[in-house]
C-alpha positions as CSV (number, residue, x, y, z in Angstrom):
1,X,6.9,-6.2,-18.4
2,X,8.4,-8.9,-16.2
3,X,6.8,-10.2,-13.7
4,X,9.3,-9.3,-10.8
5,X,8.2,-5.5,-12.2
6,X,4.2,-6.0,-12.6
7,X,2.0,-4.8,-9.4
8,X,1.3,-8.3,-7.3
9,X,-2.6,-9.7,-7.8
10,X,-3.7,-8.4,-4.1
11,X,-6.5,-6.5,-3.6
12,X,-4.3,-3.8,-2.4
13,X,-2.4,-3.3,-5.7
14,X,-2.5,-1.6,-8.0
15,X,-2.3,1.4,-6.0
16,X,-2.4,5.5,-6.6
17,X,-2.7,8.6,-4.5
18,X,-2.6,11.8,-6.6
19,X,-1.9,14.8,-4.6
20,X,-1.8,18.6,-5.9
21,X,-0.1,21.4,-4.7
22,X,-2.4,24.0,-3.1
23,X,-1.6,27.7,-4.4
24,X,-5.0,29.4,-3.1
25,X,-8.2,30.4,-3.9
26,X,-9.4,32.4,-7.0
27,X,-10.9,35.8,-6.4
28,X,-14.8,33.9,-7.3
29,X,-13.9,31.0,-4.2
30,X,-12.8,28.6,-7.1
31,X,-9.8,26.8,-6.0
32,X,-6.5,26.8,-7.8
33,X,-3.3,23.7,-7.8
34,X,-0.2,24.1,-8.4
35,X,2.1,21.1,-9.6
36,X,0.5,17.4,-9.3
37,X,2.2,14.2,-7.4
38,X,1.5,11.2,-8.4
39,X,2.6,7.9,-6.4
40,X,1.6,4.6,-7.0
41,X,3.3,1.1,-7.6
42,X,2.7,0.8,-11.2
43,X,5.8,1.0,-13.2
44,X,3.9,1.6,-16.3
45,X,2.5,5.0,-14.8
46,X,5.1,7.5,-16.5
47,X,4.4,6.2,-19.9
48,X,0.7,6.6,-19.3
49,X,1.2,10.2,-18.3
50,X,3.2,10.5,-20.9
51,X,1.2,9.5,-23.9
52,X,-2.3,11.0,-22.3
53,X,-0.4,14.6,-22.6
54,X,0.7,13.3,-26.0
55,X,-3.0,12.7,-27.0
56,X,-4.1,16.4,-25.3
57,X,-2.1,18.2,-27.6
58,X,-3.0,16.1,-30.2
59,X,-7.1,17.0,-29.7
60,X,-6.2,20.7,-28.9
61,X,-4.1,21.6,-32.6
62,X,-4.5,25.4,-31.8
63,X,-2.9,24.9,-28.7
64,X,0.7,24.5,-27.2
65,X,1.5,21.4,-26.6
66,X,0.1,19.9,-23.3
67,X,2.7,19.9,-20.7
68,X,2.6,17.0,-18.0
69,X,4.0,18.6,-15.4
70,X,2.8,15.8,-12.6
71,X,6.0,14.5,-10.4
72,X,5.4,10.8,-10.7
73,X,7.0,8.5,-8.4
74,X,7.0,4.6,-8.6
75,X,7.4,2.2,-5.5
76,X,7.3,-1.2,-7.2
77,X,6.7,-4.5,-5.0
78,X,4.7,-2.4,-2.7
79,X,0.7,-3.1,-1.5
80,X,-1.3,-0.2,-0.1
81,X,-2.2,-0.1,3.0
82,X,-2.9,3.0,5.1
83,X,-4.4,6.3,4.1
84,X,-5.0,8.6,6.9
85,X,-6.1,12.5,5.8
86,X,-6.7,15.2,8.7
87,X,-8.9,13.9,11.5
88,X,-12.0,12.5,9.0
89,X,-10.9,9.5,6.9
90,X,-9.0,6.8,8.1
91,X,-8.3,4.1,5.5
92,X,-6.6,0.4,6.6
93,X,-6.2,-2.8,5.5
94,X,-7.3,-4.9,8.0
95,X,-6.4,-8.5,6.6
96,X,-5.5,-9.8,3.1
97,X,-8.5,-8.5,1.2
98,X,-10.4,-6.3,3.8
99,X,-10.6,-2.8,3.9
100,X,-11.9,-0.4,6.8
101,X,-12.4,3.0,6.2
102,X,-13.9,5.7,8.5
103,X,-15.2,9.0,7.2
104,X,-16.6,11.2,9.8
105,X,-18.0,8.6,11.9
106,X,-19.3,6.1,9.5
107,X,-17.6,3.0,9.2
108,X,-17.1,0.9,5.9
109,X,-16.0,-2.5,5.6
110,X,-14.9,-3.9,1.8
111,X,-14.2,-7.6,1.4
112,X,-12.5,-8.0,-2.2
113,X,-10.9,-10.8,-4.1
114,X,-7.5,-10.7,-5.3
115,X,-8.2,-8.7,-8.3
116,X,-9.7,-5.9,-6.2
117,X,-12.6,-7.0,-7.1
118,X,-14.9,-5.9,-3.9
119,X,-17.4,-9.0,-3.0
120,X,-18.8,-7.5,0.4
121,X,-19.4,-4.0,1.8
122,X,-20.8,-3.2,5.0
123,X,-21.7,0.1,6.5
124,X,-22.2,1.1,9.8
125,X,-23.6,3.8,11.3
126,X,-22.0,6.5,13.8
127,X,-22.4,4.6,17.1
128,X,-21.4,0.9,15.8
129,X,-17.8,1.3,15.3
130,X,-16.6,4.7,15.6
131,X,-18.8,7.8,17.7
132,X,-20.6,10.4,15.5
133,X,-18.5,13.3,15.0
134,X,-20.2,16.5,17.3
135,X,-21.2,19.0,14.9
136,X,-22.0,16.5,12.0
137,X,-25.5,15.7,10.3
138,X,-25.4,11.9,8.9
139,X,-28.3,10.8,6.4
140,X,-28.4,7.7,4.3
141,X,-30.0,7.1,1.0
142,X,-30.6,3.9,-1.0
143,X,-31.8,4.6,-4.5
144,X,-30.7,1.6,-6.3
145,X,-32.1,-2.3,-5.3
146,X,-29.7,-4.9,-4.2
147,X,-28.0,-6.3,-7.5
């Protein structure tokens, strides 16, 4: 892989959003998906797909073969940047290496290097950054000490 073709070193990149299409539900409330989208900027992504079905069929002999039937699509040179889905989560990069997301209300700031690596998270309660979402119950629980 080339360089000019390799995701760049931000911690934006490397990027995916998977998205499925929605068919229904089953007759027990389980959900079903249609065909699979994947988008990201890694041009290695296809071959991955391809060699994980490649794998599947070999671990299920019995079987048919596995069939990857995910759409892949590959931006290359791109760094992610904005993920908004309905009215609940709004993802953004704020500055090189910060993230802000909001989910529902609660508002979650990610410093990371340029690996991705995160190196600071902050959370804030419904009320600091964003109002509490009417209708919504918010708990927090810490069950692991500070590392």
């Amino acid at each position: 892989m080339s360089a000019s073709s390799r995701p760049p070193r931000r911690a934006g990149s490397p990027w995916r959003i998977l998205v499925h299409e929605w068919i229904g539900a089953k007759g027990g409330g389980g959900i079903r998906y249609g065909r699979a989208y994947d988008v990201s900027n890694d041009p290695a992504s296809p071959a991955r797909g391809a060699e994980t079905a490649r794998r599947l069929s070999e671990i299920r002999p019995g079987l048919p073969p596995f069939e990857d039937t995910t759409d892949r699509t590959v931006i290359e040179g791109t760094e992610f940047d904005e993920l908004v889905i309905g009215r609940w989560i709004h993802l953004e990069q704020m500055d090189a290496g910060v993230w802000h997301i909001i989910i529902g209300g609660v508002v979650v700031t990610v410093r990371a290097d340029r690996d991705g690596r995160p190196r600071r998270v902050d959370v804030y309660g419904p009320g600091d950054y964003d109002g509490p979402v009417e209708g919504c119950a918010y708990s927090v629980a810490w069950t692991a000490d500070e590392g």
